[in-house]
C-alpha positions in Angstrom: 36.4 -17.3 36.5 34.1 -14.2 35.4 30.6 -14.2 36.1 27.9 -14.0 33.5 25.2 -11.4 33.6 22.6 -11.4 30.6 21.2 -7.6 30.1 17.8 -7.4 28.4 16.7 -4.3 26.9 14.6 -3.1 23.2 17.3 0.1 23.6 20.3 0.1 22.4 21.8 2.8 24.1 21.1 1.3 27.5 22.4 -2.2 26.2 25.6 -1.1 25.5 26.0 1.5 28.2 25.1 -1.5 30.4 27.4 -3.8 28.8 30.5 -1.3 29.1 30.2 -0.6 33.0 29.6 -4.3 34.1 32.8 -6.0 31.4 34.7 -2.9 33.1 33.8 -5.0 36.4 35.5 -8.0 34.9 31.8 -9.2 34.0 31.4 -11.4 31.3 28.1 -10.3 29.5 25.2 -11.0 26.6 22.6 -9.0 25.3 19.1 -9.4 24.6 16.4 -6.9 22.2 13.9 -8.8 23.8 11.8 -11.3 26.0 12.1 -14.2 23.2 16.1 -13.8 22.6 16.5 -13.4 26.3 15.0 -16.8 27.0 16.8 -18.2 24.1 20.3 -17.2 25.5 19.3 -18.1 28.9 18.5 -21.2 28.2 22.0 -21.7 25.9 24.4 -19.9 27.9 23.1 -19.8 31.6 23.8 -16.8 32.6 24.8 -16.1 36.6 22.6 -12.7 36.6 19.7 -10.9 34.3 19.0 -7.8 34.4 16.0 -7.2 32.8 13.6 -4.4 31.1 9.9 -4.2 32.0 8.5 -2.1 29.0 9.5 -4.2 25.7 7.9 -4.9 22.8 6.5 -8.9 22.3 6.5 -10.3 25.8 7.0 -7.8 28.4 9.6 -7.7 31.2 7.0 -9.8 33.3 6.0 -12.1 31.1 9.6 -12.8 30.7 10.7 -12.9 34.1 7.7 -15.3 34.9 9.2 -17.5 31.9 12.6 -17.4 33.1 11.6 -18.5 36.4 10.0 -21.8 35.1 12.7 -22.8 33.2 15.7 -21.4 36.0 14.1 -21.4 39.1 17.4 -20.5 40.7 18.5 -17.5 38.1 18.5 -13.8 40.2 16.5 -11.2 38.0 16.8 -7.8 38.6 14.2 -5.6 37.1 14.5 -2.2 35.4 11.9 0.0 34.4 11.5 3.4 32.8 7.7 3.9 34.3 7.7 2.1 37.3 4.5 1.6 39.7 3.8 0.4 43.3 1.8 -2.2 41.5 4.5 -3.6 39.0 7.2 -3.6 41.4 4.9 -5.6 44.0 4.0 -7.8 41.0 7.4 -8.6 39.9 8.8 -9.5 43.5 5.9 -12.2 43.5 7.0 -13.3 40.5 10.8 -13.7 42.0 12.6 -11.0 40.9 15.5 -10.2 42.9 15.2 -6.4 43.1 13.9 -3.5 41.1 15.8 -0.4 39.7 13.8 2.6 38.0 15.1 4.6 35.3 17.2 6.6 34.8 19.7 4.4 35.8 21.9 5.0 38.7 25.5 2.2 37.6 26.5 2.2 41.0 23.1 1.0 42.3 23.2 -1.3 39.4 26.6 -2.6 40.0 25.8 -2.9 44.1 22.8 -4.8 43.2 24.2 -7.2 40.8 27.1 -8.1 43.3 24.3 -8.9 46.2 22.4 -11.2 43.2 25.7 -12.9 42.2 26.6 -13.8 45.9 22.8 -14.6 46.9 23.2 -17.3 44.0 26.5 -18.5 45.2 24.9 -19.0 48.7 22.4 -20.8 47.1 24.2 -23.2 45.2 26.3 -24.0 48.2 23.4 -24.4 50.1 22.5 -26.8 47.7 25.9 -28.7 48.1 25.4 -28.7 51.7 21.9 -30.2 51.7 22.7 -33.0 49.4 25.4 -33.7 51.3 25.6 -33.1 55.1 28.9 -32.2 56.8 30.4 -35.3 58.1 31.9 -36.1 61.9 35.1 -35.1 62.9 38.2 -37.1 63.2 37.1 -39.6 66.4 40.0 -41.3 68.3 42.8 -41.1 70.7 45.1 -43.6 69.1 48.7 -42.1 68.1 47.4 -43.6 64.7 44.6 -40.7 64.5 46.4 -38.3 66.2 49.5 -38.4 63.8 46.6 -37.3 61.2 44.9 -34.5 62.9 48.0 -32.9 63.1 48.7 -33.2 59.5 45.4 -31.9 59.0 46.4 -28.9 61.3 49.3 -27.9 59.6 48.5 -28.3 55.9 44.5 -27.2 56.3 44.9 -23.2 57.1 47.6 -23.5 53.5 46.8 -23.6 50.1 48.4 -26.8 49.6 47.5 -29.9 47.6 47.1 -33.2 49.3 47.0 -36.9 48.8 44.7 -39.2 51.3 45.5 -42.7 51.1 44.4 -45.6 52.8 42.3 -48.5 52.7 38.3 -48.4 51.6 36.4 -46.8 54.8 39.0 -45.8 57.0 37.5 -42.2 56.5 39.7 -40.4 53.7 37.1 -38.3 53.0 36.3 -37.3 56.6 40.2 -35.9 56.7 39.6 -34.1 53.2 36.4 -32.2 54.5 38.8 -31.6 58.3 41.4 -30.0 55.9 39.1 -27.8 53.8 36.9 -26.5 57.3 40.2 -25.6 58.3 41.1 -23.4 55.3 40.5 -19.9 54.0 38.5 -21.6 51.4 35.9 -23.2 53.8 33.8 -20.2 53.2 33.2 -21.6 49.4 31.8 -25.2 48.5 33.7 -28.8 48.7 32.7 -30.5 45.4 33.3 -34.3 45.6 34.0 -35.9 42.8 33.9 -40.0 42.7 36.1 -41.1 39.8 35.5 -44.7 40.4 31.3 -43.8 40.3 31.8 -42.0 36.8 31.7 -43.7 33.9 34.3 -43.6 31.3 32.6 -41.6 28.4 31.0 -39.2 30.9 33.8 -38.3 33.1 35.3 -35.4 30.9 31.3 -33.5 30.7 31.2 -34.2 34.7 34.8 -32.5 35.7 34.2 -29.6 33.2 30.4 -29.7 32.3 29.4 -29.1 28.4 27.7 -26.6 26.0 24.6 -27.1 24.4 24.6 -29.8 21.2 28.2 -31.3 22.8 26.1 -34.6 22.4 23.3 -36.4 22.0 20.6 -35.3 25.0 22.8 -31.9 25.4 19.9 -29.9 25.6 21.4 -26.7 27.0 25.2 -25.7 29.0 26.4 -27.4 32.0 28.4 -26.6 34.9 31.2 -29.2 35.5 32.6 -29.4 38.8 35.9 -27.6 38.5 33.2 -24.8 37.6 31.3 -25.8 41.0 34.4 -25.9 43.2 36.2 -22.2 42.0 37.2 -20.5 45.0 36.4 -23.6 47.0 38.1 -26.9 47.4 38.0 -30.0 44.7 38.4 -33.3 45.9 39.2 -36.2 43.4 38.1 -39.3 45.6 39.3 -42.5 43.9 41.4 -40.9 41.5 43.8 -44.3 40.5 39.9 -45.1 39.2 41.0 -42.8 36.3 41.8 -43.7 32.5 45.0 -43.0 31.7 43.6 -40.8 28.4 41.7 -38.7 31.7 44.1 -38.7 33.9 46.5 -36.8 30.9 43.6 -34.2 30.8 43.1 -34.2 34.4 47.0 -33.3 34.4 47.0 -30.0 31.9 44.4 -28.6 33.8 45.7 -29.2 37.2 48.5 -27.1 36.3 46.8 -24.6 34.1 43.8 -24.1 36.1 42.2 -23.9 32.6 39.6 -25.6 30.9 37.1 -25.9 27.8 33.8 -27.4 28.3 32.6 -30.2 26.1 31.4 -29.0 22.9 32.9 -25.8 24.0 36.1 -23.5 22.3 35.9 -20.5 25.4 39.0 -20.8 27.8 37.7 -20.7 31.1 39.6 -19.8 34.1 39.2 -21.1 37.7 41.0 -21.4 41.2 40.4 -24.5 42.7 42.5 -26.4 45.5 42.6 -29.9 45.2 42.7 -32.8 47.2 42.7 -36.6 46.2 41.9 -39.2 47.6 42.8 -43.5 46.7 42.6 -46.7 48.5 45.4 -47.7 45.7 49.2 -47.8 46.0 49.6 -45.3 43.5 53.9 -46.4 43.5 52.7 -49.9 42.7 49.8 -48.4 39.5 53.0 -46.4 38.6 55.1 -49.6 37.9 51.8 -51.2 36.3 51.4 -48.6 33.8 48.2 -47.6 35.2 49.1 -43.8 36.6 50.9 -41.6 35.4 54.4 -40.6 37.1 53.6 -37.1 36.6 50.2 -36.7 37.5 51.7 -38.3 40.6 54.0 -36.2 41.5 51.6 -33.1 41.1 49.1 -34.4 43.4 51.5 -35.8 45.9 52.5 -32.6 47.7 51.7 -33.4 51.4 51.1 -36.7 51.6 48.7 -38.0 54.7 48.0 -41.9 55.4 44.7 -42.8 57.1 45.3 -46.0 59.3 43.5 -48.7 59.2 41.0 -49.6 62.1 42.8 -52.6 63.3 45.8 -50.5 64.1 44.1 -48.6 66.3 41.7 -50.8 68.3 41.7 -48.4 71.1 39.6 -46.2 69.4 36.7 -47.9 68.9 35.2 -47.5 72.0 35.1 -43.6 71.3 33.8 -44.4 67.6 31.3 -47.0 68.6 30.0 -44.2 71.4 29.4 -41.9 68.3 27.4 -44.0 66.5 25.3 -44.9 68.9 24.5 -41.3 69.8 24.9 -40.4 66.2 21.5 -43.2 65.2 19.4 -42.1 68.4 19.8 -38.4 67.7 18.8 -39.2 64.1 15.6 -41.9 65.0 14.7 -39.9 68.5 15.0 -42.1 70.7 17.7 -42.8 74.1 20.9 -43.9 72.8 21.9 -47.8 73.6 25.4 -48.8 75.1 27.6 -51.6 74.5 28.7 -53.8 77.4 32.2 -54.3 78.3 33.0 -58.0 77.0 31.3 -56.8 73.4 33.2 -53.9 73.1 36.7 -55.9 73.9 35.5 -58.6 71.0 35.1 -55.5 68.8 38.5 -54.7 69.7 39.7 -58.1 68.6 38.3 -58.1 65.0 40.2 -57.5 61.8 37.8 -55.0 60.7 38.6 -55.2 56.8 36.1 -52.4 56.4 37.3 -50.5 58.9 35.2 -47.7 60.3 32.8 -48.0 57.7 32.1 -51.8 58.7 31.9 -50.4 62.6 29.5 -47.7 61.7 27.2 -50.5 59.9 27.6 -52.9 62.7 26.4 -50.9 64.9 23.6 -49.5 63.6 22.4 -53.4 63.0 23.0 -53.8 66.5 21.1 -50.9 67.9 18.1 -52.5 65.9 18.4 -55.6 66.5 19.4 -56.1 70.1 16.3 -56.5 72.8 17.6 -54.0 75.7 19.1 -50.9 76.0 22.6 -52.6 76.6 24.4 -54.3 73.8 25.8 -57.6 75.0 28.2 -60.1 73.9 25.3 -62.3 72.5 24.0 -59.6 70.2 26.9 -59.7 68.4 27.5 -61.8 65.1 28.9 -65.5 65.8 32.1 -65.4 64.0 32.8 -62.3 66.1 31.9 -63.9 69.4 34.3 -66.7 68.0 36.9 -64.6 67.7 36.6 -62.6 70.4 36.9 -66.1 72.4 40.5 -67.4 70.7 42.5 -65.9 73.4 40.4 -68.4 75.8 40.8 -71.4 73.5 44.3 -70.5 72.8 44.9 -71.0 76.6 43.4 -73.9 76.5 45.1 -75.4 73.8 48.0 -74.4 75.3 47.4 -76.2 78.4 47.0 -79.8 76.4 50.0 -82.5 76.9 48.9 -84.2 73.1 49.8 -82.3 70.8 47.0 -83.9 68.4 44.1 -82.3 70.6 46.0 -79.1 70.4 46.5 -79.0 66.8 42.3 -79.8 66.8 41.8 -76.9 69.3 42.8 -74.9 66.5 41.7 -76.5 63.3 38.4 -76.5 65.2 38.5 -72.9 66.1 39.8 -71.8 62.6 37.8 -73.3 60.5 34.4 -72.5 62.9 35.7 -68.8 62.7 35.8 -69.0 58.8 32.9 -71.0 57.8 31.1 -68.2 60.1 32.6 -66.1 57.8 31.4 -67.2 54.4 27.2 -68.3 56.4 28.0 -71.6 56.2 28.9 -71.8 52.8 31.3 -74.9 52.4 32.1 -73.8 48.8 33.4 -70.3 49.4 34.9 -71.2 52.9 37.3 -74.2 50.5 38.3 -71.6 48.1 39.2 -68.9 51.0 41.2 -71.7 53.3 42.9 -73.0 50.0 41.4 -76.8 50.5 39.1 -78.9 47.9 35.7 -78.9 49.0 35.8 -82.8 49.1 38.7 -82.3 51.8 37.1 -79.8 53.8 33.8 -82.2 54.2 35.7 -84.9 55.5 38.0 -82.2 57.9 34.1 -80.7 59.2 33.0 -84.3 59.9 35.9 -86.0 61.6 36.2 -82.4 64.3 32.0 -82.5 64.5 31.4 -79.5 63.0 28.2 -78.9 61.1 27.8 -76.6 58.4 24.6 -74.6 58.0 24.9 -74.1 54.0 26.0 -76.1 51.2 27.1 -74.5 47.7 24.6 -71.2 48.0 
């Protein structure tokens, strides 16, 4: 994808001369007479890159650079004047202008300059990217589980090829998509992330390939979309089963064209994107639904990695744990707490149906929560201490000649561990165990088990 440099100048010889060197550079370029046409087309086409006369008749190049900074605080101007002073040049850098070239005009100066304003931009915007989002931890485990994936990750990230992260909601797909693109040649250009489940329907297509001025109603002036955003870099489609089929057909030509029109828009544009997606769906299963399309499929499912879940690797989560606990005291400046033996082996124990995601949460409640510096058993929620104590109950049962009591033992423990669960909430804990509410009553009463809610 060319860049876009707009070239401002009352002379006509200078404009075109201007315009033939940088399109010879594979530059795409507009022209300006003047300050009010420049703003105009800056404001319609946003341009990458001005280069911009000081001596012109209406407003002057400073006037106009001081305008363009208002309205694109982030645009690189680089000034060019016939009669040049100390004072003017001193003036315009105030003002933001990226650098300042006297006449007559030296094109390889011009050219080396515009280069340094285009990549100064570029750092910028990834900058940008960066700071809205910060980089996120690495891959944390020993489990075979975790290890199998960081050496997918080490094999496919230094290549070009496309991948497809699947696994449940918050087992950290999108911590192995950011491992794979630090890993690549690409890493030196910006991730874009792109939620399809967060986007909704009618805006999706203006968000993936951004929009021209007057596409629709509050259009006020041209958009970048993210394939725009993510050329050179690395695109990943998180959630992409979250699609519309009608999309997901678009999504499709592109992918394999690496071209797109904006919305509103009739200009081909060309980009070089990798891309990685991301689902917590069984994308075989929405195939055979009628809800993805085979093809699309097939294009995204080059390597193919599987996050496991956190209950199939409980051996990690002392390791994971220990990095959230350092990660929240490095972040509130303060000593980071620890988590006693017996808590961390009832963590072990749970089911984790959020996986990391739930841990991460956990633990950051506990580290406010809990009175000392040590995280105990008793810090943790009750329907984890329950289930952190069925192995001793089980042996207890176990150990009962009647087999009534024993078959108690467990109802008790069961249906403590899922009213726990659900607060107290008879109503939702019925529905979940598959018994009417009227049944569950008399089952709470007759094993002396109080509930703390009713029909919340």
């Amino acid at each position: 994808m060319s860049s876009h440099v707009l070239v401002v100048d009352d002379e006509p010889s200078i404009r075109q001369a201007l315009k033939g060197i940088l399109a010879d550079e594979g530059y795409e370029v507009s022209l300006a007479p003047d300050g009010v046409r420049a703003l105009a087309l800056a404001d319609e086409e946003a341009p990458d890159a001005v280069l911009l006369d000081i001596w012109m008749p209406g407003p002057d190049g400073i006037e106009t650079l001081s305008r363009l900074k208002e309205r694109h605080p982030g645009l690189p101007v680089i000034m060019i004047s016939g009669h040049g002073t100390v004072e003017t040049a001193v003036k315009a850098t105030r003002l933001g202008a990226f650098d300042f070239i006297e006449k007559p005009l030296d094109m390889d100066k011009i050219l080396l300059s515009v280069r340094n304003a285009l990549e100064l931009s570029r750092l910028a915007e990834e900058n940008l990217l960066l700071r809205a989002k910060s980089e996120p931890p690495l891959l944390t485990g020993l489990s075979p589980a975790i290890e199998a994936v960081r050496q997918a990750v080490a094999k496919v990230g230094p290549t070009d090829s496309w991948v497809l992260i699947t696994g449940e909601n918050g087992t950290g797909k999108e911590l192995v998509a950011h491992a794979i693109h630090r890993l690549s040649p690409r890493a030196v250009y910006p991730l874009v992330d792109v939620n399809c489940a967060a986007i909704p329907e009618e805006l999706i297509e203006s968000e993936l390939f951004g929009y021209e001025k007057g596409a629709f109603t509050g259009a006020s002036g041209k958009k970048r979309g993210k394939f725009d955003l993510a050329h050179k870099g690395t695109l990943l489609l998180d959630e992409i089963a979250d699609m519309s089929l009608k999309t997901q057909a678009k999504i499709l030509r592109i992918l394999q064209e690496q071209r797109f029109e904006r919305v509103g828009g009739t200009k081909t544009i060309a980009v070089d994107v990798r891309v990685l997606a991301a689902t917590n769906k069984d994308l075989t299963a929405e195939i055979a639904a009628g809800r993805f399309r085979e093809d699309l499929f097939y294009r995204l499912n080059v390597i193919p990695i599987q996050v496991p879940p956190l209950r199939q690797r409980p051996e990690d989560i002392p390791a994971l744990a220990e990095y959230f606990l350092s990660e929240h005291a490095a972040k509130t400046h303060s000593e980071p707490k620890t988590l006693a033996p017996e808590a961390l082996e009832i963590l072990k124990a749970q089911p984790w149906p959020g996986n990391v995601r739930e841990l991460k949460n956990l633990v950051e409640r506990l580290v406010i929560l809990s009175a000392g510096q040590v995280i105990t058993s008793h810090d943790l929620p009750a329907h984890m201490r329950q289930t952190g104590q069925a192995g001793p109950v089980l042996e207890q049962a176990l150990g009962l000649a009647d087999y009534k009591e024993a078959k108690s033992a467990f109802e008790r423990l069961y249906l403590e561990r899922k009213l726990a669960e659900f607060g107290g909430n008879v109503s939702q804990t019925a529905e979940a165990v598959g018994l009417e509410r009227s049944h569950l009553h008399k089952k709470l009463k007759n094993l002396g088990i109080k509930a703390e809610r009713g029909e919340d």
